[in-house]
TORKOL-4160 file (C-alpha; in steps of 0.2 Angstrom, whole numbers, padded with zeros to 4 digits, m for minus):
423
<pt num="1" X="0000" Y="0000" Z="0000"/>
<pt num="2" X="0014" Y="0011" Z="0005"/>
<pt num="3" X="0023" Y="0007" Z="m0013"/>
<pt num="4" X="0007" Y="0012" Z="m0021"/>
<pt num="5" X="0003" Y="0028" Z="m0015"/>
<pt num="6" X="0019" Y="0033" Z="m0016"/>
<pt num="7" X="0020" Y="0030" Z="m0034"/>
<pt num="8" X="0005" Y="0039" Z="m0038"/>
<pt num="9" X="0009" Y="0054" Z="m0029"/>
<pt num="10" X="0027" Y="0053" Z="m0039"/>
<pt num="11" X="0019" Y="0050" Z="m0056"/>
<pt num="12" X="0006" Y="0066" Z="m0049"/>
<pt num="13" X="0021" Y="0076" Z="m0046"/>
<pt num="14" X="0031" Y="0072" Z="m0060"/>
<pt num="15" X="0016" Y="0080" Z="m0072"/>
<pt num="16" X="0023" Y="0098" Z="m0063"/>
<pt num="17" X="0041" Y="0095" Z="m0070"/>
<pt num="18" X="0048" Y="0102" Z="m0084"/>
<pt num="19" X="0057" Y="0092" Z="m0097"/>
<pt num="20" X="0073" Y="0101" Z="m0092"/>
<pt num="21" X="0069" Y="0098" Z="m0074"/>
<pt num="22" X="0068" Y="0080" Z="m0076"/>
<pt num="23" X="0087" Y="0082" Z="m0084"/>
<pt num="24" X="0093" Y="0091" Z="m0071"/>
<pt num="25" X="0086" Y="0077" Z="m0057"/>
<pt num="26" X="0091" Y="0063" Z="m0070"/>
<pt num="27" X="0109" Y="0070" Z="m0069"/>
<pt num="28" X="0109" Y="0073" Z="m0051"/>
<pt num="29" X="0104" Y="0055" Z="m0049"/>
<pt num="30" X="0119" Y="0047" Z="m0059"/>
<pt num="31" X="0132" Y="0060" Z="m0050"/>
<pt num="32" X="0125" Y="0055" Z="m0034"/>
<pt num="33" X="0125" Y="0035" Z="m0035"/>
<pt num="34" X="0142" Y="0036" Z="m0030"/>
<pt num="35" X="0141" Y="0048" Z="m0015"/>
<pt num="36" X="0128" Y="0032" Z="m0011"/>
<pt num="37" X="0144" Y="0021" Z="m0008"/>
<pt num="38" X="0159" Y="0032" Z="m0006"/>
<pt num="39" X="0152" Y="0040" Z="0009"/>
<pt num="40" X="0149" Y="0020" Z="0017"/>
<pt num="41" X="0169" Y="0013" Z="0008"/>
<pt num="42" X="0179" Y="0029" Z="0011"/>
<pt num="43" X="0182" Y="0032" Z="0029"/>
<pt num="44" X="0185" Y="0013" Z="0032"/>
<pt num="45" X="0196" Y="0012" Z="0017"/>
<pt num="46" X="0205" Y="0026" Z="0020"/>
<pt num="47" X="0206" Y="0017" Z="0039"/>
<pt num="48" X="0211" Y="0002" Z="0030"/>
<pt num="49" X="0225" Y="0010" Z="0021"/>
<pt num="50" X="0234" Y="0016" Z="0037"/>
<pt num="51" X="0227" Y="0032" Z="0042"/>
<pt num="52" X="0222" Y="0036" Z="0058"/>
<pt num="53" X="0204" Y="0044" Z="0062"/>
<pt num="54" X="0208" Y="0060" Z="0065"/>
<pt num="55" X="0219" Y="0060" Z="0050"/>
<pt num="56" X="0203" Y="0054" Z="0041"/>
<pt num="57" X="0194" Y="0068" Z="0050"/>
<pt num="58" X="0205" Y="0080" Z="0045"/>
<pt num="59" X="0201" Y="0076" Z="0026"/>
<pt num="60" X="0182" Y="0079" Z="0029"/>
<pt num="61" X="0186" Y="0094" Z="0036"/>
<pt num="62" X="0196" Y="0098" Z="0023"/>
<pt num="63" X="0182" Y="0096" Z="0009"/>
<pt num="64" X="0170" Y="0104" Z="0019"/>
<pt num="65" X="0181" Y="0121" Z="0023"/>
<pt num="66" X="0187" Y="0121" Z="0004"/>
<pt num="67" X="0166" Y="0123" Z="m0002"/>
<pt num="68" X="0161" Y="0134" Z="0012"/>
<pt num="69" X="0175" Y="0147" Z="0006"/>
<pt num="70" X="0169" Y="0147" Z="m0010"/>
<pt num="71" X="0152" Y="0146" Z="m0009"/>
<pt num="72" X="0148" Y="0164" Z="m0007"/>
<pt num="73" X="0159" Y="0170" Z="m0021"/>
<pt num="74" X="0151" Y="0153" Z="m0033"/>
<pt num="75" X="0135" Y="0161" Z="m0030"/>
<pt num="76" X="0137" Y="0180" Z="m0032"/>
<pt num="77" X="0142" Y="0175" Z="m0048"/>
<pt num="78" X="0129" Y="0163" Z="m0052"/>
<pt num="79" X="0115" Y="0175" Z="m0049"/>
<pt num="80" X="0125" Y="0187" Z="m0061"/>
<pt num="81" X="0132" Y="0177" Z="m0075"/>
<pt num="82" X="0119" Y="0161" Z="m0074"/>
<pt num="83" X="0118" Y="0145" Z="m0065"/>
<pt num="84" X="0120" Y="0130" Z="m0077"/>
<pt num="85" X="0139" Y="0132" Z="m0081"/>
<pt num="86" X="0142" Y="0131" Z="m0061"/>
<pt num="87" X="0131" Y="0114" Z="m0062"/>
<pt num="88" X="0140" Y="0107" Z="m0077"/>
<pt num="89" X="0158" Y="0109" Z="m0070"/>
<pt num="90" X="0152" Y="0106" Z="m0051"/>
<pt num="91" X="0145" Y="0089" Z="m0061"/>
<pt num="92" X="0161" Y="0083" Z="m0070"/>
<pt num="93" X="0176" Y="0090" Z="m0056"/>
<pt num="94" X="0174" Y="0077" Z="m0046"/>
<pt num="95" X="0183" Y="0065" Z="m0059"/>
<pt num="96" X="0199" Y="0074" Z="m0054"/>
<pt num="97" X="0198" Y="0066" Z="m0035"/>
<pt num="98" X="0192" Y="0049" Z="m0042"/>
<pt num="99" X="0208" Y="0048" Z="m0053"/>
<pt num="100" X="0218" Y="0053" Z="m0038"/>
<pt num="101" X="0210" Y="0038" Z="m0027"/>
<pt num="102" X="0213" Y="0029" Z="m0043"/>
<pt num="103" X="0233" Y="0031" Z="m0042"/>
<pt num="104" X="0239" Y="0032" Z="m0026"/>
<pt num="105" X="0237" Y="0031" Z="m0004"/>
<pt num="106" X="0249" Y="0046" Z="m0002"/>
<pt num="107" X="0240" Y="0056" Z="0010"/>
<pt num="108" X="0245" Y="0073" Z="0003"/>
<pt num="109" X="0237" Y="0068" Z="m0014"/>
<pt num="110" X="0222" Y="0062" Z="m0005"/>
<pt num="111" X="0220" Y="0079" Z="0004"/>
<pt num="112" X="0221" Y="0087" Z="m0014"/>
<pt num="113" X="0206" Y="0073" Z="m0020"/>
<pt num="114" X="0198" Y="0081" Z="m0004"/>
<pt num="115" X="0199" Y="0098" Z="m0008"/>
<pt num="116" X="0194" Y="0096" Z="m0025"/>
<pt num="117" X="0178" Y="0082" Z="m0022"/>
<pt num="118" X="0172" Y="0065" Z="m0022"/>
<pt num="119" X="0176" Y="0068" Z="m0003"/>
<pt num="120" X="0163" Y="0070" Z="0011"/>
<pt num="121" X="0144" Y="0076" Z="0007"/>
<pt num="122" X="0150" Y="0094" Z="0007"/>
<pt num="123" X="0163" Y="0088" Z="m0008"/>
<pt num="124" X="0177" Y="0103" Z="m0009"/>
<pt num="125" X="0177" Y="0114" Z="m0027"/>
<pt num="126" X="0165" Y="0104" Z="m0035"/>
<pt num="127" X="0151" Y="0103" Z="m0020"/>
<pt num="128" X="0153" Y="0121" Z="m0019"/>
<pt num="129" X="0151" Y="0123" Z="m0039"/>
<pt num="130" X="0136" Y="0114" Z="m0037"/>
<pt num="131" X="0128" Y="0119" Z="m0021"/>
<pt num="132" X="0129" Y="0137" Z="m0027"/>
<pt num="133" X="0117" Y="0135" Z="m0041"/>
<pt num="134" X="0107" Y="0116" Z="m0043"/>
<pt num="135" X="0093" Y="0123" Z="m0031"/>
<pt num="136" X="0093" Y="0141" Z="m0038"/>
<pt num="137" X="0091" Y="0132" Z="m0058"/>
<pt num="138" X="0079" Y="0118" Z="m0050"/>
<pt num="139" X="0067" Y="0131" Z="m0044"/>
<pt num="140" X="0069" Y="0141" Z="m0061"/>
<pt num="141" X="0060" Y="0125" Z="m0067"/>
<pt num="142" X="0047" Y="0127" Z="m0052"/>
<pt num="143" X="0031" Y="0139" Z="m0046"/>
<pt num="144" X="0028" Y="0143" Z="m0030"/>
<pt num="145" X="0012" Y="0130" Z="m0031"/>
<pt num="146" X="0022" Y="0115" Z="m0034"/>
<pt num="147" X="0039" Y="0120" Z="m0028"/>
<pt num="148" X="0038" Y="0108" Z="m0013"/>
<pt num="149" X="0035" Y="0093" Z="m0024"/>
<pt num="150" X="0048" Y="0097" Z="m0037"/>
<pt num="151" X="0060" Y="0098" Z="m0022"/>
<pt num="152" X="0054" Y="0081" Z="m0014"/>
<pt num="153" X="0055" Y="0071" Z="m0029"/>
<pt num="154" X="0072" Y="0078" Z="m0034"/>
<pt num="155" X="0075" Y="0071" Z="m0015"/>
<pt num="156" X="0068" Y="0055" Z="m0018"/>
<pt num="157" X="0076" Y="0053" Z="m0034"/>
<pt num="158" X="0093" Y="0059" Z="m0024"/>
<pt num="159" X="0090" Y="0046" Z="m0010"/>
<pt num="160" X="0085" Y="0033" Z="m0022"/>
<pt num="161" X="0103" Y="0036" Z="m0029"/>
<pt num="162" X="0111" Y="0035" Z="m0012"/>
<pt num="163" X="0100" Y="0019" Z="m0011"/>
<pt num="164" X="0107" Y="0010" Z="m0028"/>
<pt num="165" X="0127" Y="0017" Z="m0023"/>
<pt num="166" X="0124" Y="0009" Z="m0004"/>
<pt num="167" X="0119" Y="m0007" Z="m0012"/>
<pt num="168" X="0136" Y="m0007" Z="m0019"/>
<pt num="169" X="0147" Y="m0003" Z="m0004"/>
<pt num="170" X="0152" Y="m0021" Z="m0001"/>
<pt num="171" X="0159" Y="m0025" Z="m0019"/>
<pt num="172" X="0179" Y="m0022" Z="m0012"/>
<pt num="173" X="0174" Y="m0036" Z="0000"/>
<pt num="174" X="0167" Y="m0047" Z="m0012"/>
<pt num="175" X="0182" Y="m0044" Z="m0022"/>
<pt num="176" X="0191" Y="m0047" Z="m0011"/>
<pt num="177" X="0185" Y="m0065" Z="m0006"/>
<pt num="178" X="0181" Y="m0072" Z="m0022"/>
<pt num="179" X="0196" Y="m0065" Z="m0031"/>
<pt num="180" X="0209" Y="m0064" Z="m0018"/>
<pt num="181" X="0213" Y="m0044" Z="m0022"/>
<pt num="182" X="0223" Y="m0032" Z="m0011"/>
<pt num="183" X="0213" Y="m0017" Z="m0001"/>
<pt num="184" X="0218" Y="m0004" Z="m0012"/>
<pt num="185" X="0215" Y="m0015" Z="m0028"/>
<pt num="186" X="0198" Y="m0020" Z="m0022"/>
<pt num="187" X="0192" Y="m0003" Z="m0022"/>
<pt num="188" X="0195" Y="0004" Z="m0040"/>
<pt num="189" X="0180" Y="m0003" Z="m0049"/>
<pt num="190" X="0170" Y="0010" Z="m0038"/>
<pt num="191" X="0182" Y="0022" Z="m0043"/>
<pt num="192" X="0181" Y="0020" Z="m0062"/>
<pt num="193" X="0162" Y="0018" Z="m0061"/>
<pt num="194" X="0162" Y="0036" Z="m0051"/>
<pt num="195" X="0169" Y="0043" Z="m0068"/>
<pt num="196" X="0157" Y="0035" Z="m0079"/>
<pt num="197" X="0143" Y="0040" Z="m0070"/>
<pt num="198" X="0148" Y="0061" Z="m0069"/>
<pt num="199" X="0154" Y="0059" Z="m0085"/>
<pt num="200" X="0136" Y="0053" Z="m0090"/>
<pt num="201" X="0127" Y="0068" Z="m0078"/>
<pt num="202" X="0137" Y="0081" Z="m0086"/>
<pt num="203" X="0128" Y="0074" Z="m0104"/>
<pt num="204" X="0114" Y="0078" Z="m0096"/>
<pt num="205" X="0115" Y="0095" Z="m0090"/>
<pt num="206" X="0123" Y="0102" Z="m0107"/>
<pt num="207" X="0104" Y="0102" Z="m0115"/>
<pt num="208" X="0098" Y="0112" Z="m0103"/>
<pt num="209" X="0089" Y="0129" Z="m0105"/>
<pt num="210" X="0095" Y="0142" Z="m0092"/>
<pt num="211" X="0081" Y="0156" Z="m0093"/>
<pt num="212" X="0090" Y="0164" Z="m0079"/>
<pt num="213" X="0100" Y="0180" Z="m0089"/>
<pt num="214" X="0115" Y="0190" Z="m0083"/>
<pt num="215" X="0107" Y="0206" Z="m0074"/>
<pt num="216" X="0112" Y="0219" Z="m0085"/>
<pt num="217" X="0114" Y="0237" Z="m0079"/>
<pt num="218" X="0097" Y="0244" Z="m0083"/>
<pt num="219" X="0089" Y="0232" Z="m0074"/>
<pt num="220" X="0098" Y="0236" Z="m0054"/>
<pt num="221" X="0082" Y="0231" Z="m0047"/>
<pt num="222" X="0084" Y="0214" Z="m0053"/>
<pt num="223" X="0100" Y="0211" Z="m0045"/>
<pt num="224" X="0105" Y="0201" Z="m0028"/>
<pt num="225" X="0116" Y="0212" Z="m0018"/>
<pt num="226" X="0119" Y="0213" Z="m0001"/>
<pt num="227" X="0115" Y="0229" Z="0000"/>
<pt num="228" X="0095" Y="0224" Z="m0005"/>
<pt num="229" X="0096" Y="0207" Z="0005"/>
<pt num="230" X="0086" Y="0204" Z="0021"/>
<pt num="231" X="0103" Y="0203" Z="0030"/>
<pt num="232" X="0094" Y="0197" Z="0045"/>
<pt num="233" X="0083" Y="0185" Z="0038"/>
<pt num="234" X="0101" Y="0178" Z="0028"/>
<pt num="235" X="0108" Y="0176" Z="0047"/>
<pt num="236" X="0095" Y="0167" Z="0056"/>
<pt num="237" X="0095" Y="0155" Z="0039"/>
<pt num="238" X="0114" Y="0154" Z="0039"/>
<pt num="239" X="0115" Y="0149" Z="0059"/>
<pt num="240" X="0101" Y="0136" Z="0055"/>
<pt num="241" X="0112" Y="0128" Z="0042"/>
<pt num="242" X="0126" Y="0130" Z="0051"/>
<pt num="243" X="0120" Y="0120" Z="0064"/>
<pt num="244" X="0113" Y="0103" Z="0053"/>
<pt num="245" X="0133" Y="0106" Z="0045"/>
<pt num="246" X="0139" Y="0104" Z="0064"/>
<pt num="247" X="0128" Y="0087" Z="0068"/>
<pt num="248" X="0135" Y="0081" Z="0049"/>
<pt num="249" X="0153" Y="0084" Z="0052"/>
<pt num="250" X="0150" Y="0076" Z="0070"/>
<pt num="251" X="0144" Y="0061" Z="0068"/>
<pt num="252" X="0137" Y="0057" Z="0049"/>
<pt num="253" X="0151" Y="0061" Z="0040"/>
<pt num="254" X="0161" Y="0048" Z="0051"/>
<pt num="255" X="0148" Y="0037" Z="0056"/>
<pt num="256" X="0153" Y="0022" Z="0045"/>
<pt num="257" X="0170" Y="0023" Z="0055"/>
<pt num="258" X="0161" Y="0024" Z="0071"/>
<pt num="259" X="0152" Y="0006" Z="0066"/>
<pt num="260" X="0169" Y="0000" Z="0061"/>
<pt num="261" X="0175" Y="0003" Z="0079"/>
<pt num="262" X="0160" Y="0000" Z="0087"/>
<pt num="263" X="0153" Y="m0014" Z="0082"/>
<pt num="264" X="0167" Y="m0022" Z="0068"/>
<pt num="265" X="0155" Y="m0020" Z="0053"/>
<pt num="266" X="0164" Y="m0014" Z="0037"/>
<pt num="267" X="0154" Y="m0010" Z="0018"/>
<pt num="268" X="0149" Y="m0026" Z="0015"/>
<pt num="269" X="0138" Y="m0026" Z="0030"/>
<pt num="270" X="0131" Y="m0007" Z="0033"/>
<pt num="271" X="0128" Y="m0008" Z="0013"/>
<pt num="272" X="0112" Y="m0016" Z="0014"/>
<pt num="273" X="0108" Y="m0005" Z="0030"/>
<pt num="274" X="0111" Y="0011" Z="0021"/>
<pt num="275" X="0102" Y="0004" Z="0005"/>
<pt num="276" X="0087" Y="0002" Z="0015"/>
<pt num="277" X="0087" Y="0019" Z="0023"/>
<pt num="278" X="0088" Y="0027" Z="0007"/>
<pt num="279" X="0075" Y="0016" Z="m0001"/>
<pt num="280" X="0063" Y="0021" Z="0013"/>
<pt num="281" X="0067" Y="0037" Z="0012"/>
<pt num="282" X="0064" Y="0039" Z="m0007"/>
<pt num="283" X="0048" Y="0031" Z="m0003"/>
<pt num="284" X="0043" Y="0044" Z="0012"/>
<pt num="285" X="0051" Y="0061" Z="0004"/>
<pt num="286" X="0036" Y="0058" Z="m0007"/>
<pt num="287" X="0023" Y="0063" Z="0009"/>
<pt num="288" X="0034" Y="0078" Z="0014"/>
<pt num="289" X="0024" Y="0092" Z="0003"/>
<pt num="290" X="0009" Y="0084" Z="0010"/>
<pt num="291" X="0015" Y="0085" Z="0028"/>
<pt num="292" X="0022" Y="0105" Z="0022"/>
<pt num="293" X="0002" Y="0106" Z="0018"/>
<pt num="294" X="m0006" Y="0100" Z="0032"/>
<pt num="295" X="0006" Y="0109" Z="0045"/>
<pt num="296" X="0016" Y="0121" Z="0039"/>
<pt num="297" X="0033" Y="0123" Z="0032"/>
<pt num="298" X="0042" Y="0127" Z="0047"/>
<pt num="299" X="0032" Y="0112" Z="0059"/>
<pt num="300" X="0035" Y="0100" Z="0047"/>
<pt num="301" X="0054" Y="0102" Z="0048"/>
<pt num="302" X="0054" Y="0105" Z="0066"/>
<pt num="303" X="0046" Y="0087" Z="0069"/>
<pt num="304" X="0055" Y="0078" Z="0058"/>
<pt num="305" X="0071" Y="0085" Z="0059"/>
<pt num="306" X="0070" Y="0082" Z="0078"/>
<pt num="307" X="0065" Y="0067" Z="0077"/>
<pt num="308" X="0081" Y="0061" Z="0068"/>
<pt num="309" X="0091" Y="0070" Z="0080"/>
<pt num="310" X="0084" Y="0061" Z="0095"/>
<pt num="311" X="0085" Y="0044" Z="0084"/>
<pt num="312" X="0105" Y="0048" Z="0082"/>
<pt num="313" X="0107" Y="0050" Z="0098"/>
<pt num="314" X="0097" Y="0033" Z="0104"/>
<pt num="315" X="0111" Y="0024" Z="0094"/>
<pt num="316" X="0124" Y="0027" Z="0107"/>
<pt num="317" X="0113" Y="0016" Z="0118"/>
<pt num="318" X="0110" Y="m0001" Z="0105"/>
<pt num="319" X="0120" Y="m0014" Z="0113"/>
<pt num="320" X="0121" Y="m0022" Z="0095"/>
<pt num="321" X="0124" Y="m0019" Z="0078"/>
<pt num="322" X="0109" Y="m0023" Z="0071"/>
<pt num="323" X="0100" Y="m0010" Z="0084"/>
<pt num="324" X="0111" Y="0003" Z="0078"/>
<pt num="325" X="0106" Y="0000" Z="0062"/>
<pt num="326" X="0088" Y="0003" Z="0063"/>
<pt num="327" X="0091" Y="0019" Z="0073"/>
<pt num="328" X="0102" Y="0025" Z="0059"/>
<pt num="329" X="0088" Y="0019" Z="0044"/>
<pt num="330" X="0075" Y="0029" Z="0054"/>
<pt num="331" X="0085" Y="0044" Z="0055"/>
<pt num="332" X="0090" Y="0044" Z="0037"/>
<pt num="333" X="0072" Y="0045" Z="0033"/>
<pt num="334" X="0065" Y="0059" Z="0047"/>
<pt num="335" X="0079" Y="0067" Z="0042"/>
<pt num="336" X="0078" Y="0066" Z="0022"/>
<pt num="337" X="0056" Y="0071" Z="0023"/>
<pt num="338" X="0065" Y="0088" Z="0030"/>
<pt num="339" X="0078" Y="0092" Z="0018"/>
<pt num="340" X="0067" Y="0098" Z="0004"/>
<pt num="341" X="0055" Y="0106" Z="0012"/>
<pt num="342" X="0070" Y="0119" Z="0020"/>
<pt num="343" X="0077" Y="0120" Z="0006"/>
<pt num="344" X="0063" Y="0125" Z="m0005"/>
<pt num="345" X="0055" Y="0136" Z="0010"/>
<pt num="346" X="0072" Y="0144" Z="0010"/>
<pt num="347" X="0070" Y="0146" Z="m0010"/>
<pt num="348" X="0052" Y="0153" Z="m0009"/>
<pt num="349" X="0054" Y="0166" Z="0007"/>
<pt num="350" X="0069" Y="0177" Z="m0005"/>
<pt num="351" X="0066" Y="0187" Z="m0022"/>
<pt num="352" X="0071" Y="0175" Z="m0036"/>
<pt num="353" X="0086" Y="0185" Z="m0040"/>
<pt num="354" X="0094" Y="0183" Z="m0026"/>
<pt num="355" X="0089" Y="0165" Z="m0024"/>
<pt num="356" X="0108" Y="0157" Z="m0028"/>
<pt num="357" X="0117" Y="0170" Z="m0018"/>
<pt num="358" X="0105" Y="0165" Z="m0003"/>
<pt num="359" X="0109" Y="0146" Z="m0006"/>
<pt num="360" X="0128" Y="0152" Z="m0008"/>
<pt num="361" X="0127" Y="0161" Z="0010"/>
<pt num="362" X="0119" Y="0146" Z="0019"/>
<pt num="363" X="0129" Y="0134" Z="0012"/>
<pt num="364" X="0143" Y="0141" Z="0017"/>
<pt num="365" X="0137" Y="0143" Z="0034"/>
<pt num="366" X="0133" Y="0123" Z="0033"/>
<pt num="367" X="0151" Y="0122" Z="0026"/>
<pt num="368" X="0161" Y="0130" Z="0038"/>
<pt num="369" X="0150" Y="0120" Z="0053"/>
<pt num="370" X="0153" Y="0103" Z="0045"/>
<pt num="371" X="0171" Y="0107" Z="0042"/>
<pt num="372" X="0175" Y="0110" Z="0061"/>
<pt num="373" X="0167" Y="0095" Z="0067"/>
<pt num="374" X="0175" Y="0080" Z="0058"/>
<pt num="375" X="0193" Y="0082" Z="0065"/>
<pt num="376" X="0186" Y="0085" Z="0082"/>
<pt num="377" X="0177" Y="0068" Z="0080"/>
<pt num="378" X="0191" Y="0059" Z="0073"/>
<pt num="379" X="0201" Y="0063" Z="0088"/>
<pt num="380" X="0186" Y="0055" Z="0100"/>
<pt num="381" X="0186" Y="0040" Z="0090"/>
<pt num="382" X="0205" Y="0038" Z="0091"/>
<pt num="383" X="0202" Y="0041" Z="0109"/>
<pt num="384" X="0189" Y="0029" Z="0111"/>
<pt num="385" X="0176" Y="0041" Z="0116"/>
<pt num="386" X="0164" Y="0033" Z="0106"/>
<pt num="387" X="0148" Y="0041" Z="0112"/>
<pt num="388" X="0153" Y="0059" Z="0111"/>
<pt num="389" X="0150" Y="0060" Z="0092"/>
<pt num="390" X="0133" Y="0055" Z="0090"/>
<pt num="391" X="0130" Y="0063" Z="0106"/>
<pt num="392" X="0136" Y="0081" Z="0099"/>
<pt num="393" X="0128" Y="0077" Z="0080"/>
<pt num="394" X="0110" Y="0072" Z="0088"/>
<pt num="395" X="0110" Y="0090" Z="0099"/>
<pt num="396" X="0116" Y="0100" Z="0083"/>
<pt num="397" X="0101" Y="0095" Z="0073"/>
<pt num="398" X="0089" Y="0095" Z="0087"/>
<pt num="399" X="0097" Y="0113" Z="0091"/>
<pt num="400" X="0095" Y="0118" Z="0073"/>
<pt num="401" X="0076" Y="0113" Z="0072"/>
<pt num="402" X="0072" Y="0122" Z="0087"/>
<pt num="403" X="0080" Y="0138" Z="0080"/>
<pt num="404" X="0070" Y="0136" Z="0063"/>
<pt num="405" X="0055" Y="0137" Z="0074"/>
<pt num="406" X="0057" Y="0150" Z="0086"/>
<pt num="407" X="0064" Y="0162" Z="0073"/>
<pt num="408" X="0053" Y="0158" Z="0057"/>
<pt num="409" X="0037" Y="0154" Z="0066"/>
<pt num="410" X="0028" Y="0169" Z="0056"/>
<pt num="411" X="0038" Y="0170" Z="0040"/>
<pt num="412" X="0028" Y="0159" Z="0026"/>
<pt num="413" X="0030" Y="0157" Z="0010"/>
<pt num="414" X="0019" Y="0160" Z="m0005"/>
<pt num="415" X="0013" Y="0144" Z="m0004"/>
<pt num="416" X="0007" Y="0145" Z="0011"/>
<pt num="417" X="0001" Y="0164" Z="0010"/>
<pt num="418" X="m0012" Y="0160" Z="m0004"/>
<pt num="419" X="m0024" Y="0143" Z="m0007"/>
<pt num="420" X="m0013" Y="0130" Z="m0015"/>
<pt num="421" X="m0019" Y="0118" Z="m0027"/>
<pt num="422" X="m0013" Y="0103" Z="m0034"/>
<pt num="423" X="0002" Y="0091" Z="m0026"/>
């Protein structure tokens, strides 16, 4: 029952896109399948390999502060010059790391994959190149009616690519049992397949029409300055983002490392685990406009958002693998039902113009937060203070949700100023 309405109210909400919104999900998808496994194989390979957690820390961080510094600058630009060209190259650099991977362990090399992407969910220049413009051009695609489904089914269709990479997160293992290959070997088929698959997204975005023009000068009124932002509005949204990048760098970012310690379990056994959080997610990102509907923007994020802090935070007390596990699927899914409605309440409460300069801002906020964290948990982990990540991830979200409330409560967006119809 849940399968089929799900698919009804997908096939409802794919009538509102676009044809170039369904190629700028479709490429989205294929460069995300291998953030799906890399983010389950890479801190226990790179553990694997010789380095020590706060070393793999360190690289997280890394990726995370090289996007946040040039978020803001990506996306000043964006709004000016357009959005798509940001897109394209924040969908092909990634390529550059996965080569990098490809040839060598040397951890200064892996620092420069880092920096570049392919590392971490923030994922260094190429994140930032993305993250600067793929929700301003997605909501180009969008009205304000059906803006909260377009944003939960490009979530779905995100999470059902983290579900599909997950499911392949126990292939060096396999390799490595049936045909007797080394560590390092074991893990380059995910490697090459990583480069397939951006080069594949970038074909897709190249099509693309970007009605989104450079602001010329007599049009000032069009442009996103800072002068003409809601500078006040931009802070409260930046320390709410700030605070979900501080719970990510704590524990998500590291958390496959922190089942590696804490209960042995490597790729081949959180693979299925993170497969099913994803698929379930994909299924119930589908109710999060409907949820959006019935309580408001702001409720629905505060409920399931702190939900999935509270759930992260329950790990610490599963006295099995298995336990943990579960904990971690349902926080996947409270947490991926609140992604997209934020983000597209954060799209729909600023002036079009500004919209990717806005995302920019918070995104580097996010940035910064997640890059401070993953070294601090790296050094717990060596440390064996196991608890303290999750612990210090779990209140971040929750603080982040409460914050969203208290300071949004009466700021709505259009959709919710005027009767909606439709999804």
């Amino acid at each position: 029952m849940l399968i089929t309405r799900a698919c009804i109210h997908a096939r409802h909400a794919l009538s509102v896109f676009t044809p170039d919104a369904i190629r700028l999900n479709a490429s989205s998808i294929l460069a995300s399948v291998p953030v799906g496994y890399l983010s389950v194989v890479l801190p226990i390979y790179f553990s694997r390999i010789g380095l020590d957690s706060q070393l793999i820390g360190q690289l997280y961080t890394l990726s995370s502060a090289t996007s946040a510094i040039l978020l803001v600058v990506f996306g000043v630009v964006a709004d000016r010059a357009g959005r798509k060209p940001f897109v394209l190259a924040g969908t092909l650099l990634p390529m550059v790391s996965y080569l990098i991977l490809l040839s060598t362990t040397d951890p200064l090399w892996l620092s420069i994959a880092a920096g570049i992407g392919g590392v971490g969910f923030a994922n260094g220049l190429s994140g930032a190149l993305m993250s600067s413009s793929f929700n301003a051009l997605l909501a180009e695609k969008s009205d304000d009616t059906h803006r909260n489904a377009v944003f939960s089914l490009a979530n779905a269709g995100w999470t059902g690519a983290l579900m599909l990479g997950a499911l392949m997160a126990g292939a060096p293992e396999l390799l490595q049992r049936l045909l007797g290959m080394s560590v390092v070997d074991s893990y380059q088929p995910l490697f090459w397949l990583a480069m397939g698959l951006a080069i594949a997204g970038a074909l897709l975005v190249l099509p693309i029409h970007e009605d989104h023009r450079r602001v010329v000068v007599a049009a000032p009124e069009q442009r996103a300055s800072f002068r003409q932002l809601d500078l006040g509005r931009l802070a409260k949204l930046s320390l709410f983002m700030a605070l979900i990048g501080l719970g990510l760098g704590f524990s998500i970012q590291l958390l496959p490392l922190w089942f590696f310690q804490r209960h042995g379990a490597s790729g081949d056994t959180l693979g299925p685990w993170y497969a099913l959080g994803n698929l379930l997610s994909t299924l119930f990102t589908l109710y999060s406009p409907r949820l959006a509907r019935r309580v408001g923007a702001i409720n629905a994020v505060f409920l399931t958002q702190g939900a999935s802090a509270l759930l992260l935070a329950g790990m610490v007390l599963a006295p099995a693998a298995w336990i943990a596990a579960s904990l971690m699927v349902a926080r996947v899914v409270t947490m991926n039902m609140s992604w997209p409605v934020q983000q597209s309440y954060m799209m729909g409460i600023v002036r079009p113009a500004e919209r990717a300069t806005v995302s920019s801002v918070t995104f580097t906020a996010w940035g910064l937060a997640s890059a401070a964290s993953p070294a601090i948990s790296g050094l717990w982990l060596d440390q064996g203070l196991l608890a303290l990540p999750l612990l210090a991830g779990g209140a971040s979200y929750l603080l982040s949700a409460i914050c969203l409330l208290l300071l949004f409560r009466g700021v709505k967006p259009p959709e919710e100023a005027a009767p909606v119809t439709g999804v």
